[in-house]
C-alpha positions in Angstrom: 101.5 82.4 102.2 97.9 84.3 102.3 97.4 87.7 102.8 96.1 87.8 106.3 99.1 85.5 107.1 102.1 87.8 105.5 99.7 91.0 107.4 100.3 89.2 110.6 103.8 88.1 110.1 104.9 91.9 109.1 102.2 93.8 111.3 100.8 95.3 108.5 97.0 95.1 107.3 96.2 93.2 104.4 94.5 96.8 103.0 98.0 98.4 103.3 99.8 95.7 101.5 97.0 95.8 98.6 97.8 99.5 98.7 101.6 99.0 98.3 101.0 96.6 95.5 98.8 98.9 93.7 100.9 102.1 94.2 104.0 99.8 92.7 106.2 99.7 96.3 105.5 96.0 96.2 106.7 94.4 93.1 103.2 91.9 91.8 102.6 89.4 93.7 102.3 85.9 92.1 98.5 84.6 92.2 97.3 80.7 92.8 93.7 80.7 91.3 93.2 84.4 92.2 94.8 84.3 95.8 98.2 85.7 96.2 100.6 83.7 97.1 103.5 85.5 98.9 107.2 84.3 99.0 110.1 84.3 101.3 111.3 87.3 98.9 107.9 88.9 99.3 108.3 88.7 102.9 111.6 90.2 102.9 110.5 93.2 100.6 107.9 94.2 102.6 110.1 94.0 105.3 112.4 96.5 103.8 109.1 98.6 102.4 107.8 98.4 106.2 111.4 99.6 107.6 111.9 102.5 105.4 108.5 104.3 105.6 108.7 103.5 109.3 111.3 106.1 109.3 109.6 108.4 107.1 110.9 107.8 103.8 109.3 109.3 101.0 106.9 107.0 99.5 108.2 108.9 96.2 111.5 107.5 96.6 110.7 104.1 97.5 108.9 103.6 94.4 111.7 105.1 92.3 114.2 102.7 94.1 111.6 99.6 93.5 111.5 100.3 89.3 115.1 100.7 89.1 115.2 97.4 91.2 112.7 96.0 88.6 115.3 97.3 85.8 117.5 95.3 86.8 121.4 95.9 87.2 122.4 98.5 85.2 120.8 100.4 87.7 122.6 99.7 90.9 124.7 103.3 90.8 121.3 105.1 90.6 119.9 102.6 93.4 122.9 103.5 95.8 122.2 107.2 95.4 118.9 106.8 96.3 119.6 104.6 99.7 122.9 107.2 100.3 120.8 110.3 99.7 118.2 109.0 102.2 121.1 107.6 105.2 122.0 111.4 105.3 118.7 112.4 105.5 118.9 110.0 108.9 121.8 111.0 109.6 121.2 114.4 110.2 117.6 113.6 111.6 119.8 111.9 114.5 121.7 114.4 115.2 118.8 116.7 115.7 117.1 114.0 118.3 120.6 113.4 120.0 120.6 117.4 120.5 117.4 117.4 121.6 117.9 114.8 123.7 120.7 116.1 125.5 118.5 119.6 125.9 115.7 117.9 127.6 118.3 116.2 130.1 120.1 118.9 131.2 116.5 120.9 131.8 115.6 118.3 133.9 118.6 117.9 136.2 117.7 121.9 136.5 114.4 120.6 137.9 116.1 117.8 140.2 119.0 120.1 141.1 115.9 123.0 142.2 116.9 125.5 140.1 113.4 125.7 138.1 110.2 125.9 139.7 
């Protein structure tokens, strides 16, 4: 798969995947005469890239977690404390929305109930 195709498919821009190749998030990319040629695996890394910074994961840690992936499987125990380190971090991220959440509710059943003006 091309470039543009694998931008489209993940809603990315082919300048952001370059980037995430260059910066090392994206492991190389096989080339045909020049032109990348992405794979189903390429696909589904991206995806995972995609999904973690979407949820502001450090870029710092996703590149740490790609070169131990690179390394192989001797580092699995370091690759679960990354991903375990980072679920807390969104774990407690959700608890401050759910609170916040439930804040902004009840201040607006004070504005439907009249008690604000």
């Amino acid at each position: 798969m091309k470039i543009s195709e694998v931008a489209e498919k993940v809603d990315l821009t082919p300048v952001t995947l370059r980037y995430y190749e260059k910066m090392g998030l994206i492991p190389e990319v096989k080339k045909e005469h020049g032109v990348r040629s992405y794979s189903e695996n390429d696909l589904n890394w991206i995806s995972f890239i995609k999904c973690m910074r979407n949820v502001g994961i450090p870029v710092k840690d996703l590149l740490e977690y790609t070169k131990l992936l690179q390394q192989g499987s001797d580092t699995k125990k370091a690759r679960r404390q990354i991903l375990v380190k980072e679920l807390h971090r969104l774990e407690e991220q959700e608890q401050a929305v759910h609170s916040t959440i439930n804040r902004l509710k009840h201040k607006i059943s004070l504005y439907d109930q009249g008690e604000l003006k």
